[in-house]
C-alpha positions in Angstrom: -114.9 66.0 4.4 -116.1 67.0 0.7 -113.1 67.0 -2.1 -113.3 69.3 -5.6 -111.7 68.5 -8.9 -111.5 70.6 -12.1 -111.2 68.4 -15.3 -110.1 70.0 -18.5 -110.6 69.1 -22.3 -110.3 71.3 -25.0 -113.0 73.1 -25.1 -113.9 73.5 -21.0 -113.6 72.4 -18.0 -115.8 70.0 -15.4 -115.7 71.0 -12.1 -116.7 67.6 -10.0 -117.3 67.0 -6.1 -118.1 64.7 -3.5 -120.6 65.9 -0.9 -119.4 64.5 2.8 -122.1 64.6 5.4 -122.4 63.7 9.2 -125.9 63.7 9.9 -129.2 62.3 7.9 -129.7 64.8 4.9 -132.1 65.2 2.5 -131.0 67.1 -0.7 -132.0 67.4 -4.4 -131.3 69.7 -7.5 -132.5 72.8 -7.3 -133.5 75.6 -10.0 -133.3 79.2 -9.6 -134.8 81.5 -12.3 -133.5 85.0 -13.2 -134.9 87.8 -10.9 -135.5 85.4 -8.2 -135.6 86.2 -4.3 -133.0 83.8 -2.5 -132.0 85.5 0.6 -131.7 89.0 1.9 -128.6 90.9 2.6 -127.4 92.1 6.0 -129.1 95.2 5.4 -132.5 93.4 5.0 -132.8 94.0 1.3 -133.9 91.5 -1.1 -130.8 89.6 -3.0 -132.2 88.8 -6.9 -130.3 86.3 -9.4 -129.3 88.0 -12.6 -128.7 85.0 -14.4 -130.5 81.3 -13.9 -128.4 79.0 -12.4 -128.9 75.5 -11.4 -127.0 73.3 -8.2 -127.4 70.6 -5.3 -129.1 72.3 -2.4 -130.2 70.9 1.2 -134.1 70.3 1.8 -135.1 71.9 -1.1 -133.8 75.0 0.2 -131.9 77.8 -2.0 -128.8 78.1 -0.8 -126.3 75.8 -3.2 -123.9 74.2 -1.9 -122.3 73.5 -5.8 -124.0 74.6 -9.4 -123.4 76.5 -12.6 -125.0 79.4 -14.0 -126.5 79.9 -17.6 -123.0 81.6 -18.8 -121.3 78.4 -17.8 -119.1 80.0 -14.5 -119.1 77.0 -11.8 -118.8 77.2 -8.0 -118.9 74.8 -4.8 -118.4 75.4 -1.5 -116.2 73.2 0.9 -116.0 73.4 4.7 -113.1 75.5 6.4 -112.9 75.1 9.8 -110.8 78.0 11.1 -110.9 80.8 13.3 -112.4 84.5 13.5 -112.8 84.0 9.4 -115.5 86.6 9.3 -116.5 90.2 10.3 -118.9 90.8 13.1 -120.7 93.4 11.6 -121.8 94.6 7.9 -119.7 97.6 6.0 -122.0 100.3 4.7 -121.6 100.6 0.6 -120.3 97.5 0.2 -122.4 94.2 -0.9 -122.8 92.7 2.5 -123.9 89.1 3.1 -123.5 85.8 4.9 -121.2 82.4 4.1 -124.0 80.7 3.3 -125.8 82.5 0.6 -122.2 83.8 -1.4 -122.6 80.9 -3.5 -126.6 82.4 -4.9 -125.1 85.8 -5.2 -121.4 84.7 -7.3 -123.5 82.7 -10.0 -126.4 85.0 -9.6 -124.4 87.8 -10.8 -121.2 86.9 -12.9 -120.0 85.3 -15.6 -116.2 84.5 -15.1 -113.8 84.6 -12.7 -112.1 87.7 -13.8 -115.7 89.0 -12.8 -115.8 87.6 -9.7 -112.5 88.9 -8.6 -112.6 92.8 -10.3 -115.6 93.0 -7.5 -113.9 91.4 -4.6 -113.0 94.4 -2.9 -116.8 95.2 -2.9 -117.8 92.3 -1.7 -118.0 91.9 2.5 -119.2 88.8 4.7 -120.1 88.8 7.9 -121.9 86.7 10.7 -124.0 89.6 11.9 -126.1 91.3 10.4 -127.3 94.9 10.9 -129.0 95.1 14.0 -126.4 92.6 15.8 -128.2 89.7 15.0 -126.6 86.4 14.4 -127.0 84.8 11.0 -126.2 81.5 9.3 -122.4 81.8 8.4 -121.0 78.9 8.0 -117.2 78.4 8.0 -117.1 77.7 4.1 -114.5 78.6 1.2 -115.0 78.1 -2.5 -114.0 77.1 -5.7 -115.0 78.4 -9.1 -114.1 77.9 -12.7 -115.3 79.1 -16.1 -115.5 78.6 -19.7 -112.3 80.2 -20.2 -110.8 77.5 -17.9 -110.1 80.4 -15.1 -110.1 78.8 -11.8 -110.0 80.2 -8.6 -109.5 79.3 -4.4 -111.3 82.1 -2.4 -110.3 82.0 1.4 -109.7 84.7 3.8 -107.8 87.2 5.1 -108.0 89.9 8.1 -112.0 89.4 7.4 -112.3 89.2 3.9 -112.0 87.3 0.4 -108.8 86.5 -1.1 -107.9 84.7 -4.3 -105.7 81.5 -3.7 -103.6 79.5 -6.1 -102.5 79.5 -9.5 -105.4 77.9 -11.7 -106.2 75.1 -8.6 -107.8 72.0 -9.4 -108.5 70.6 -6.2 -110.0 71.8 -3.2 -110.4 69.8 0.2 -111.3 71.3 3.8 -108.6 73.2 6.1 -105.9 73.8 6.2 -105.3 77.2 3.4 -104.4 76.2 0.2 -101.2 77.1 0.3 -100.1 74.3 3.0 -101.9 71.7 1.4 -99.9 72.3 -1.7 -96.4 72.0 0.1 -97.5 69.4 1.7 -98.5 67.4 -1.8 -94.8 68.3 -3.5 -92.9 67.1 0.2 -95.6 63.8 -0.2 -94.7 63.1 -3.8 -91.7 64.4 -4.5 -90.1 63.5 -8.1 -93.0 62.1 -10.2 -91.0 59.7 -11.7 -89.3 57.8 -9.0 -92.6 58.1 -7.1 -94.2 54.7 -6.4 -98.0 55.3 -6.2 -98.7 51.8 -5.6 -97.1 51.3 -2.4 -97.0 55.4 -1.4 -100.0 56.7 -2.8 -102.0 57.7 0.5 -105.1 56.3 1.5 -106.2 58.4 4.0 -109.6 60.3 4.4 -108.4 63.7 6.5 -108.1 66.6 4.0 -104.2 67.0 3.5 -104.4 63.3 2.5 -107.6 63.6 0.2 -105.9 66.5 -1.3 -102.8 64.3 -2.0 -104.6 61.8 -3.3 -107.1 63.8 -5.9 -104.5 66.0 -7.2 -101.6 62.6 -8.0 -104.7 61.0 -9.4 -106.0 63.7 -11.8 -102.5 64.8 -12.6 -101.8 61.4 -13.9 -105.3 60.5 -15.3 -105.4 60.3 -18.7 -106.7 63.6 -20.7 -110.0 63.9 -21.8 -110.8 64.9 -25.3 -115.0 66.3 -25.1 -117.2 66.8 -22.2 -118.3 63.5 -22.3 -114.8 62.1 -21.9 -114.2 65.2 -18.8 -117.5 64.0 -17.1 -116.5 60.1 -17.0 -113.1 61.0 -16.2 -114.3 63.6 -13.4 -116.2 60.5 -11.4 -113.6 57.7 -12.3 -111.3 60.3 -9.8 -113.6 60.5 -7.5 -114.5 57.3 -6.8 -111.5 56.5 -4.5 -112.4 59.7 -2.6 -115.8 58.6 -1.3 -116.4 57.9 1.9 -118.5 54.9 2.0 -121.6 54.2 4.5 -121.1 52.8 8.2 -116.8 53.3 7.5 -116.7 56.6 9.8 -119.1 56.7 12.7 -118.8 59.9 14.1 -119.8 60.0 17.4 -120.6 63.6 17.7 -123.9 63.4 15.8 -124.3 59.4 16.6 -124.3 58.8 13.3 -122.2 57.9 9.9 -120.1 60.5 8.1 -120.0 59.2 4.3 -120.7 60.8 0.9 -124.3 61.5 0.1 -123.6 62.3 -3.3 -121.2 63.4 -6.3 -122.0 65.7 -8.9 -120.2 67.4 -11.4 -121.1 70.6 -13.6 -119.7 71.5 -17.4 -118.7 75.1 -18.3 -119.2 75.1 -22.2 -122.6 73.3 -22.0 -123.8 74.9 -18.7 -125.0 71.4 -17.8 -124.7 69.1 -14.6 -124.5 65.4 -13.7 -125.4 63.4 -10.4 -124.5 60.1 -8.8 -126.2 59.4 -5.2 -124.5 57.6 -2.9 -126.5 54.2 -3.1 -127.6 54.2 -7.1 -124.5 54.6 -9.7 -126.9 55.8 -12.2 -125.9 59.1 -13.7 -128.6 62.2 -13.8 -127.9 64.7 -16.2 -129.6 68.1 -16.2 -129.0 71.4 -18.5 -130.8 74.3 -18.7 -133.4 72.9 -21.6 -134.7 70.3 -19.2 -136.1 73.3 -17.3 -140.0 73.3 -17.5 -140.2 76.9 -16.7 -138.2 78.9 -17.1 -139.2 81.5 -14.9 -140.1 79.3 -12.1 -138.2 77.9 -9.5 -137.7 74.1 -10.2 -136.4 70.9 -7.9 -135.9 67.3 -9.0 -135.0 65.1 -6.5 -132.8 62.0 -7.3 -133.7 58.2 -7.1 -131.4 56.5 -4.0 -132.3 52.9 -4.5 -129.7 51.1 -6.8 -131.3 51.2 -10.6 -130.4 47.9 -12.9 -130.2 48.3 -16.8 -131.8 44.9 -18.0 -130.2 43.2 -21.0 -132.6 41.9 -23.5 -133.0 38.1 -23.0 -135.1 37.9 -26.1 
């Protein structure tokens, strides 16, 4: 139950999320040098990062679930609960590798979108992996942007990537794209005789999130700099968050809300966090590394943090 906007100003583009969870998590920002061993393929051979990138990650561990790279291209991931979405087996000469590491290898290895999708074709993910084995797929699809303000859907078809969508902005869960955008224009209809007051949904499933993020940033007011695109890129997201003890989902026994929201800049290559109890905002870019060449985490403050006036 995680939503994604893209925010544009002039001179780039914030990509923003919420991160929807159903069971107790621990997560925290996550560094990833260039060179760096994050996962092995299919094939059992290492997979390196080509560029540094930076994200939100689960335990401490490398997969990310959202980040940017040092040239500024953004990705997240979002659940997509469908059916016999991947292949069963790798496909020799191709780049072969799970759901759950995709995310590593896109900013790991290129700069744009135009990138991204010129190596599509070579690009193959399946749930098994050489020697039959089950691996960690989960059913995920993604959503990049860069600092050209290229934005792309991927999904699937017949086992493998496909580009969705015309320059998206928003990215729920299921169902494809494609339905959730005729189901937006038969929701609102004419813009102008559309009364978001009384009509605007208020819904949590992902057809009505979707609705609801895309009327709301289509109508927010523009944003001139990045500062303006970051502020603007929360302000959206606020009605989208899922606060604690609303859902109880009884699967798990526990509370589905949002753990966190963060947001990531193309032109500055920079990111910004909220968690879901402390409305302080953590920003992070590349500079704030200590190390370059070493893998770094930061983990974010929960409890709610008070600015003190000064009472003289």
């Amino acid at each position: 139950m995680c939503t994604t906007i893209i925010v544009d100003y002039p001179q780039g583009s914030v990509m923003a999320r919420t991160l929807d969870f159903e069971v107790p998590l621990e997560y925290n920002m996550i560094y990833i040098p260039r060179g760096f061993h994050y996962a092995d393929d299919l094939y059992h051979k290492p997979m390196r990062s080509k560029y540094k990138m930076m994200g939100m990650c689960f335990r401490n561990l490398c997969p990310i679930k959202d980040g940017v790279n040092e040239h500024g291209l953004c990705g997240c991931t979002n659940m997509f609960i469908a059916n016999n979405l991947f292949s069963n087996h790798p496909v020799e000469g191709k780049i072969n590798t799970n759901s759950l590491d995709f995310m590593n290898f896109a900013l790991g290895n290129y700069k744009t979108v135009e990138e991204l999708l010129d190596d599509l074709d070579n690009i193959h993910l399946a749930n098994k992996d050489v020697d039959g084995n089950s691996v960690i797929c989960p059913d995920f699809h993604f959503m990049f942007v860069d600092r050209t303000g290229d934005s792309i859907i991927l999904e699937y078809k017949d086992h493998r990537l496909v580009p969705c969508g015309d320059n998206p902005k928003v990215m729920t869960n299921s169902p494809k794209y494609s339905s959730h955008v005729k189901r937006y224009e038969k929701s609102i209809g004419d813009l102008s005789k559309f009364n978001q007051i009384k009509d605007l949904t208020g819904a949590y499933d992902p057809v009505s999130r979707f609705i609801r993020a895309k009327y709301i940033l289509s109508t927010h007011k523009k944003s001139n700099n990045v500062n303006e695109a970051y502020s603007s890129a929360f302000s959206i997201l606020e009605p989208l968050k899922i606060t604690e003890g609303f859902f109880k989902n009884d699967s798990h026994d526990y509370y589905t809300f949002t753990r966190y929201i963060s947001a990531f800049d193309t032109q500055t290559a920079s990111m910004a966090v909220r968690t879901h109890s402390n409305t302080q905002t953590y920003l992070i870019d590349f500079d704030d590394i200590p190390d370059e060449n070493e893998i770094f985490s930061y983990y974010f403050e929960n409890k709610l943090e008070f600015k003190r006036i000064n009472k003289g």
